[in-house]
LUMFIFI-976617 format. One record per residue (C-alpha): x, y, z; residue in one letter. Coordinates in steps of 0.02 Angstrom, whole numbers, plus 50000, padded with zeros to 5 digits. Example, Ala and Ser with C-alpha at 12.3 -4.5 7.8 and 13.67 -1.06 7.14 Angstrom:
2
506154977550390a 506844994750357s 
//
This chain:
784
570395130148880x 570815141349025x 571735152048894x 570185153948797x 569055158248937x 570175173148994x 570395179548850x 568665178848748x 567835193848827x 569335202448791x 569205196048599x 567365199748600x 567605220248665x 568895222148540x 567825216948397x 566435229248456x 567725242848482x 568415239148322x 566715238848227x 566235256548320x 567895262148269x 567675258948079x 565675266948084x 566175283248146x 567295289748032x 566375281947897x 564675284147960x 564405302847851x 564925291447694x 563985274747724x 562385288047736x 562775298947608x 563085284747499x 561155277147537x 560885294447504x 561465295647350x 561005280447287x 559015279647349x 558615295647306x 560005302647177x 558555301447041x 557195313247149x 556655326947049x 555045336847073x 553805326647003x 552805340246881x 551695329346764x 550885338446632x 549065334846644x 548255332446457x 548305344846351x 546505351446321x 546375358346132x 545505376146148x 544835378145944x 543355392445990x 543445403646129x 542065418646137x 541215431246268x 539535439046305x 539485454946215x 538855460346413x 540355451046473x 540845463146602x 539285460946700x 538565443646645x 540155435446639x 539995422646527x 541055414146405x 540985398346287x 542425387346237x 542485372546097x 543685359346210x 544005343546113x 542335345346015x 541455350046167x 540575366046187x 540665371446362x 540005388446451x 540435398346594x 539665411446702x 541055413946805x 542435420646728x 542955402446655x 543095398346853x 542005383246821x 541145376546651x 539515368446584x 539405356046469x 538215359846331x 537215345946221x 535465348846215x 535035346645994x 536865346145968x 536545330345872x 538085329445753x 539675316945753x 540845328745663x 542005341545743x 541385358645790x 542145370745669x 541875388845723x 540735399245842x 540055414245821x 538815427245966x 537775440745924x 538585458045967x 537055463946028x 536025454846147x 537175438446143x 535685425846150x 535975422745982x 537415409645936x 537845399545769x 539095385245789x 539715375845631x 540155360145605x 541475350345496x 540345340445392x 538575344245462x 538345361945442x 537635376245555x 536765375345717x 535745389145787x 535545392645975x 534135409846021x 534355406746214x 536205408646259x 536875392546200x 535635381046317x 534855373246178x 535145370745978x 534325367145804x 535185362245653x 534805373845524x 535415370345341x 534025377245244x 535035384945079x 536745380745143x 537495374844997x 539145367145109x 538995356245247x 540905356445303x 540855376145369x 542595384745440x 541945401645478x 540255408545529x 540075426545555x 538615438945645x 538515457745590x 539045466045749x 537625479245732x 536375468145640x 536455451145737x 535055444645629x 536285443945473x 537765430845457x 538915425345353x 539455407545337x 541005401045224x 541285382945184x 543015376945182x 543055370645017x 542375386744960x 540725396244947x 539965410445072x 538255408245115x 537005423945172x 535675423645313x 534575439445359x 533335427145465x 534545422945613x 535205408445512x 533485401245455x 533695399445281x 535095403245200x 536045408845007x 537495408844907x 538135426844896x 539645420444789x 540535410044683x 540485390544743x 542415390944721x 542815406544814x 543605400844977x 543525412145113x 544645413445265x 544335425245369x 542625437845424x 542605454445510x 541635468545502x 541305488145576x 540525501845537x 539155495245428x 540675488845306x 540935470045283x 542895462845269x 543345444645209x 545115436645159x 545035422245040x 546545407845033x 547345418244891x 547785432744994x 546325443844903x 545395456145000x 543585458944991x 542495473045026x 540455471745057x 539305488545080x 537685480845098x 537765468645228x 538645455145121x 537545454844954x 538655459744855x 540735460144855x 541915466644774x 543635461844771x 545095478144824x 546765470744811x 547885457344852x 548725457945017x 550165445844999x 550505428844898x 549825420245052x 548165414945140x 547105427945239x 546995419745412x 546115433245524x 545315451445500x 545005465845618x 544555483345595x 543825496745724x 543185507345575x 544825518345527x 546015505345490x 545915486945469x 547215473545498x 547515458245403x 548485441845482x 549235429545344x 549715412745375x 551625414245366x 551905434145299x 551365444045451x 550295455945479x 549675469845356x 548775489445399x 547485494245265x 546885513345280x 545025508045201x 544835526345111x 546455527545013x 546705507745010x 548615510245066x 549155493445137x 550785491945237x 551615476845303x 551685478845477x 552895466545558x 554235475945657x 554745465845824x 553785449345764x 555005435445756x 553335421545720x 552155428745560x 551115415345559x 549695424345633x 548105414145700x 547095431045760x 546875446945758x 546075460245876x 545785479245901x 545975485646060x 544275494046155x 544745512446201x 546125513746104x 546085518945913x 547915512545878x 547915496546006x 547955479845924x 548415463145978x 548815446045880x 549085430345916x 550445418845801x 550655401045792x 552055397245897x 552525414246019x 550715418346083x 550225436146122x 551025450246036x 550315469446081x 550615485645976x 550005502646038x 550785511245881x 549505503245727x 550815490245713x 552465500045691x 552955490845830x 552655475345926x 553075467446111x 552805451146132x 551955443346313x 552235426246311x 552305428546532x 551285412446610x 550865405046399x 551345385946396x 551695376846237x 551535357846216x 552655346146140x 551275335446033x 550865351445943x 552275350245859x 552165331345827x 550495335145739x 551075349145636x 549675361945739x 549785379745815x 549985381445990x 548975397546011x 547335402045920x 545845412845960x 545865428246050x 544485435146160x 544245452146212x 542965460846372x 541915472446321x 542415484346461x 544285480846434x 544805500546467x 544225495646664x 544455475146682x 545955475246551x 545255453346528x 545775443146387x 545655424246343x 546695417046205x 546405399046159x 547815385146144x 548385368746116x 548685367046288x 547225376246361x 546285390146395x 547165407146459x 546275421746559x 547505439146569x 546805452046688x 548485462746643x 547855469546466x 548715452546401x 550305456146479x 550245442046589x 549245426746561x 548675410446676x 548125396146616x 546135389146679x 545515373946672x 544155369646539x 544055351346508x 544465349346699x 545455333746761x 544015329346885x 542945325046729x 542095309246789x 542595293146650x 542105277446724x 541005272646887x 540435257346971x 538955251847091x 539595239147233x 538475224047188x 537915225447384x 537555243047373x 535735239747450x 536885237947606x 538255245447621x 537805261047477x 539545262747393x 540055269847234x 541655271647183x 542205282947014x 543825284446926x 544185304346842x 545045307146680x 546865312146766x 547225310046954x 545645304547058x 544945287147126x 543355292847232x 542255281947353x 540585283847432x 539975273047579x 538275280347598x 537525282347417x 538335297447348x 538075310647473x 539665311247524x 541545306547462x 543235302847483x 544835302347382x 545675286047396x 547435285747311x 548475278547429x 549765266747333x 549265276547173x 550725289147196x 551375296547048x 553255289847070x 552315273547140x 551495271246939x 553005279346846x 554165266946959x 555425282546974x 555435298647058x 555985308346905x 554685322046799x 553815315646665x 552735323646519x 551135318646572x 550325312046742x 550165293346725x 548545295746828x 547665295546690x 546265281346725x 545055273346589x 543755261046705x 543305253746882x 542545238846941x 541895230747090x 542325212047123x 540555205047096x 540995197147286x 541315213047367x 540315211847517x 541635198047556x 543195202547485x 543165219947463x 543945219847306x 544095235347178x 544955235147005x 545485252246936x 546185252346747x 547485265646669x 547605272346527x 549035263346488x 549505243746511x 549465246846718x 547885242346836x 547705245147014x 547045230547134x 546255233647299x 545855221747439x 545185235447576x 543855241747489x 544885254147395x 545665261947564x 547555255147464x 547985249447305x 549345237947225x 549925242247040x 549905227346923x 550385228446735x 549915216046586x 551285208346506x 551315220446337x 551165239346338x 549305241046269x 548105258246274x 546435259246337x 546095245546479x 544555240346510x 543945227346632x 542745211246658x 542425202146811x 541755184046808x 540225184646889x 540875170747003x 542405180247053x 542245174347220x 542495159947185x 543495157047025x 544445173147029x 544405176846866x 544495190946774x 544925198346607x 545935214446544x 545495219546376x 546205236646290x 546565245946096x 547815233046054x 546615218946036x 547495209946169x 546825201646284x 547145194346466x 546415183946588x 546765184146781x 546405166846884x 546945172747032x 546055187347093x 547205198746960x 548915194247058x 549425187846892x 548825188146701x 549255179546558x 548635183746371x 547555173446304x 547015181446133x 547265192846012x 545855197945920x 545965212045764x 545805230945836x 545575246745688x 544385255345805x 545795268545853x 545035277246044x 543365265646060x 543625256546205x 543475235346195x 541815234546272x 541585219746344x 540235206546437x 540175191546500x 538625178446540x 538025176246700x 537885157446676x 539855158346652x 540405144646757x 539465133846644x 539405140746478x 541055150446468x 540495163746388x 541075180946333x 540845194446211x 541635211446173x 541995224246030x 543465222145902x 543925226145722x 542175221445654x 541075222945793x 540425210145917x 541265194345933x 540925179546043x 541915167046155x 541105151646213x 542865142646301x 543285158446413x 544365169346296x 545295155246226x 544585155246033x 543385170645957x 542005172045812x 541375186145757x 539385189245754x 539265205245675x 540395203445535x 538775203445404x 537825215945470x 537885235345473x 538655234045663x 540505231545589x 540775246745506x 540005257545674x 540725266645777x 540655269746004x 539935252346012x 539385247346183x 538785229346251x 537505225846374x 537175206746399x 535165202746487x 535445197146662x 534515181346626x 535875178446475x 535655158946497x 533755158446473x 533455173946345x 535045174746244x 534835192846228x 536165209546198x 535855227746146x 537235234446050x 537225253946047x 538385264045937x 538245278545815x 537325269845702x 535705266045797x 535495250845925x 535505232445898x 534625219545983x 534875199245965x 534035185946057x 534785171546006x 536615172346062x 537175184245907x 536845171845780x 535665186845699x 535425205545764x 534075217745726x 534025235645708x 532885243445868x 531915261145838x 532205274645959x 530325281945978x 530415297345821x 532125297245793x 532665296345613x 533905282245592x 535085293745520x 535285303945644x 535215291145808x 536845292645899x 536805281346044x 538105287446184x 537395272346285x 536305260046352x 535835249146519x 534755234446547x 533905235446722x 534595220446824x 532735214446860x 532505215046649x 531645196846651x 530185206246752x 530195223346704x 530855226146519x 531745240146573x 533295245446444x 533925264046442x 534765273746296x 535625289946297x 535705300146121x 536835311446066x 536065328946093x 534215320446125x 534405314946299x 533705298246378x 532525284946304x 531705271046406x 531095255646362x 529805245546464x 529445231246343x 531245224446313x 531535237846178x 529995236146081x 529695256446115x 530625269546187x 530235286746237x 531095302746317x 531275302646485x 532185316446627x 533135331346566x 533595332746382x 535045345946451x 535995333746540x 537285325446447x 537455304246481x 538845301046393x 540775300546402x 541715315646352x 542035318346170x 543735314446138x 544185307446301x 544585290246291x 543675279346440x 542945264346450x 541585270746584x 539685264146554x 538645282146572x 537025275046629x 537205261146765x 535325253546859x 535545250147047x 535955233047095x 534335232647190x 533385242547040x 531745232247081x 531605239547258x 532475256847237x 532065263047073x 533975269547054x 534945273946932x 536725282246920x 537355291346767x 539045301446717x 539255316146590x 539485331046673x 540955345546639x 541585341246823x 541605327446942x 539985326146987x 538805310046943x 537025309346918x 535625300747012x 533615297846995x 532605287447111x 531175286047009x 531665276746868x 532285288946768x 531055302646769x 532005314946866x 533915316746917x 534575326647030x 536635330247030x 538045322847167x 539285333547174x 540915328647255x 542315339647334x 543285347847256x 544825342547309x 546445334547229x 547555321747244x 549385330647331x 550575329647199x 551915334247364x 552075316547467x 552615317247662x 554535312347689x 553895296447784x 552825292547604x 554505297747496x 555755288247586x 554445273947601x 554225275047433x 556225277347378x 556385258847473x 555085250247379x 555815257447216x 557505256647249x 557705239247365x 558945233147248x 560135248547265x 559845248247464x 560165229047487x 562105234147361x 562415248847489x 562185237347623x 563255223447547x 564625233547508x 564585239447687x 564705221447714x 566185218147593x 566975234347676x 566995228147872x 567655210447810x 569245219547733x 569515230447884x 569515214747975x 570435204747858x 571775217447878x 572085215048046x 571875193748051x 573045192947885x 574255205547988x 574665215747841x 575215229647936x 576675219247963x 577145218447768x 576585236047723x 577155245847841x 575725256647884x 574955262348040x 573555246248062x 572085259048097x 572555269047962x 572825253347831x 571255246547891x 570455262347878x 570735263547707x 570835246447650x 568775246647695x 568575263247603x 569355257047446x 568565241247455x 566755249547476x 566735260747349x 567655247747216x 566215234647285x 564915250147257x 565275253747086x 565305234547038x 563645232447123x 562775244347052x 563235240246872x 562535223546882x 
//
């Protein structure tokens, strides 16, 4: 014992020497290796944002001092009058489902614009775009791919269908007739000089000399389909879809093929240069700009700062298209050019391009009132890529709230990927949050983010199948029974019962409604009746055992086959029975639970041509009767008498309704919790992030604009490495356990004496005996 009490401090020194000893010459590897192993999968993380599909892209003909341009985004038609700085979203008697087609401004004045459609013909704007009429008196196609102004006589156009036919207008679009053959399919419109030009699908060139009367066919230009025509008077050029570009001298009809230094000849467009007689630029499917300043004898391309997309490709499309050119280009030297990816602006003659934002990422997709807003005035709004926004004092002011929603935090890796996963689809307050403070955010894909500090941090949850489009539903007795549901475009879906730490899928109802998002409601006599109902494969269907089994209500009526249906259930659900169904077919009505639904008129509006974007019930609806619409292109409708009659109400310009073509499962007209003392109502539909507001019931709105700031794609090294351990925990805890494995065999070295059999310095043999056991133990680790 006295042996044992002399020598332990001794015993004790030499293992701290010893264990100092191995750390410092290893210390630069043990690091390097956490290093290495944390972090060895960093990169730059460089999402691509969605691509935003510029189809139409055209200027003031006073661009240089009025600065205005309009873009077709998506099916939306959007204006600037800044430069393409910041855009407008334009609606007002744009009444029409189908796909914008082509765009066309009068070279004189520019107040004048025609816009065609794929399927419902030509509308007609005389005041700059702000407003529109559909005008298809005479037009003997309704699916129209080109629509053309005279340049010195505004009043005259030119329209082509695309399954043939070109159509005459000398009224500003009025009326219209057939100048040819029903057959004749036209391509491509220019015209100067008093002379009109058009390309047909044949590769046939066709001359008109009195403003598009009468035509008469010169010569064929190639075996291929006229895509684009531009002349300046002396010469006129001639884009095909896959033979180049061809020079036609208009007196002596001498055409040349003019493709020297073009390695693409699919040519989208085609434009003379101002203030210069031989300048012309083109743009081609897949290498964007190319200039000549010889007539075409030669060509340099300027591809500098042009972005291509990889889903162009998957969809068989062109990545460039339309080229726009200032009217005072000698001084400003400005060009747009349209593309699959976005919109470009060149202030270098084309040279050198940027891209601008049209359909901008802060576009607003979902928002939510907290159910104690009367209190504590908070909104909170989710943006189509890379924004979760609160307000704590009724919209006047905001802040950006994405802490835990990193971008390596949703991808669950620090390396790039092709698109930010940002990308968000609805919002929801816990219907307890004065309480719990509770926020749901859903992604666009199979992730949802879960906040218990009133949005201030979020935790990332995912459902247990990769599903598009989620949308959420909170149990009006969240508080108590934590329930909620997550239902998306799979058809799946899932039910939480514990506050969302955990779902499981409950059902799987049929889904062929492609980017519609599941609307979905649920009773407010829940806890007792168990019921639910939201949108699948043929329209409304109803649960009355919380999710578990599913009927369809709707599968008899005209409500299956139509399309953007939306759900609101009555507030007094247990007593009334009563839902509005809107959609593009008109709205629907039942008050008896969906066992029968009626079609409801919208004040005037022909049945035919009522597009619901939305509609609200007022939360006090027992009393008041107070439902709101929103039409496509008409503007809002309220209802006082449960929907017996509606009529227009606020500002037929603003737009209450989701962005075409941008899948969300946002609700664009929401009434104030406290709608009976307040008169409030919230709406969404704007080009930016900004939401609307009225406190008078509707009458008038007024806009909340939010800062314009955005979420930091660069993270703090405190966030990164905080981060890295979260992600990588697994890796850190193998570092640390071959560390482990490595100081038992230096120690094992010296207790099994095995200096004394291999004769080896000890230091040195238990030097490297820990090295070779670390890295062996590293490498075994980190394959399991």
């Amino acid at each position: 014992m006295h042996f044992l009490k002399r020598h332990l401090p001794v015993g004790l020194s030499d293992i701290r020497m010893a264990i100092a000893n191995l750390f410092r010459p290893w210390l630069s590897l043990v690091i390097l290796s956490l290093l290495l192993t944390i972090i060895g999968s960093f990169q730059p993380v460089q999402a691509h944002r969605p691509h935003d599909v510029v189809t139409q892209v055209k200027l003031s003909p006073s661009y240089s001092t009025d600065q205005t341009v309009y873009t077709v985004v998506r099916g939306n038609l959007l204006k600037s009058v800044d430069k393409g700085e910041h855009w407008r979203r334009i609606v007002q008697g744009l009444d029409t489902l189908t796909p914008l087609s082509t765009l066309t401004i009068d070279q004189v004045e520019g107040k004048m614009l025609a816009l065609g459609t794929h399927g419902d013909g030509i509308f007609i704007s005389n005041d700059e775009g702000e407003s529109w009429r559909r005008s298809s008196d005479g037009l003997g196609a309704q699916d129209i791919g080109l629509v053309h102004s005279l340049s010195s006589q505004p009043q005259v156009m030119m329209a082509a269908g695309t399954e043939g036919g070109l159509f005459r207008s000398v009224d500003s679009g009025q009326s219209w007739s057939s100048v040819v053959d029903a057959n004749q399919l036209f391509r491509a419109l220019t015209d100067a000089d008093g002379v009109l030009w058009a390309g047909d699908e044949t590769g046939q060139l066709f001359r008109s000399d009195d403003t598009g009367q009468s035509w008469q066919s010169l010569l064929t230009v190639a075996d291929d389909s006229i895509t684009t025509l531009a002349s300046n008077g002396t010469v006129v050029y001639v884009g095909t879809a896959s033979k180049g570009v061809f020079r036609l001298n208009p007196g002596t009809l001498e055409i040349l093929e003019v493709n020297k230094g073009l390695e693409d000849l699919r040519i989208q467009d085609v434009k003379t240069l101002p203030g210069n007689s031989r300048g012309v630029m083109i743009s081609s499917w897949d290498q964007g700009i190319s200039i000549s300043l010889d007539s075409g004898e030669t060509w340099t391309d300027y591809p500098h700062g042009l972005k291509k997309d990889r889903q162009a490709d998957e969809f068989e499309t062109h990545h460039f298209s339309e080229i726009a050119i200032s009217d005072n280009f000698v001084d400003d030297k400005t060009v747009f050019l349209g593309g699959f990816n976005g919109l470009y602006r060149s202030f270098q003659s084309g040279q050198r391009w940027r891209e601008i934002n049209t359909l901008d990422p802060g576009v607003v997709v979902a928002m939510d009132i907290s159910p104690n807003y009367g209190e504590d005035g908070t909104l909170a709004l989710t943006t189509y890529v890379g924004k979760i926004m609160t307000s704590n004092d009724q919209g006047k002011t905001w802040q950006l709230t994405m802490n835990g929603a990193e971008v390596p935090r949703l991808n669950r890796s620090f390396k790039e990927t092709y698109q930010d996963p940002r990308r968000f689809f609805d919002i929801a307050f816990s219907p307890d949050y004065a309480t719990d403070k509770t926020v749901f955010t859903a992604g666009l894909w199979t992730k949802f983010l879960r906040s218990t500090n009133g949005a201030k941090s979020w935790s990332i949850h995912a459902l247990g199948k990769e599903a598009r489009g989620l949308t959420l539903l909170l149990s009006p007795e969240f508080g108590s029974d934590k329930t909620m549901y997550v239902g998306n475009q799979a058809g799946l879906l899932f039910r939480s019962t514990n506050g969302g730490k955990t779902l499981k899928e409950v059902a799987k109802l049929p889904w062929k409604r492609g980017n519609d998002s599941p609307s979905m409601v649920i009773s407010s006599g829940f806890a007792e009746d168990r019921t639910l109902y939201v949108v699948a494969e043929t329209g409304v269907y109803k649960s009355t055992d919380a999710g578990e089994t599913w009927q369809s209500t709707t599968e008899a009526s005209s409500i299956a086959t139509a399309g953007n249906l939306h759900i609101e259930i009555s507030p007094d659900y247990p007593q009334d029975q009563t839902l509005f169904v809107s959609s593009y077919d008109g709205l629907f009505r039942t008050t008896d639970a969906g066992d029968s639904w009626q079609s409801v008129a919208i004040a005037d509006i022909a049945p035919d041509r009522a597009f619901l974007e939305g509609v609200a019930i007022s939360p006090n609806y027992a009393a008041d009767g107070t439902v709101m619409v929103s039409l496509r292109g008409k503007g809002l409708y309220k209802s006082v008498d449960k929907g017996e009659s509606f009529a227009p109400i606020g500002d037929a310009s603003l737009a209450f309704s989701r962005m075409y073509n941008v899948p969300c499962a946002g609700r664009p007209i929401e009434f104030s919790p406290n709608y009976a003392q307040d008169n409030t109502i919230f709406g969404f539909g704007t080009a930016n992030t900004d939401i609307y507001r009225s406190i008078d019931g509707g009458s008038t709105w007024e806009i909340l604009a939010t800062p314009d700031v955005e979420a930091p794609t660069e993270i703090s090294t405190l966030k990164t490495v905080a981060i890295a351990i979260e992600l990588y925990r697994g890796r850190i805890l193998k570092v640390l356990l071959a560390v482990i494995v490595a100081i038992v065999a230096y120690f094992a070295v010296r207790l099994l004496r095995i200096d004394k059999i291999i004769k080896l310095n000890r230091r040195l043999l238990q030097l490297g005996t820990a090295m070779v056991s670390f890295v062996v133990a590293l490498v075994v680790l980190l394959k399991i």
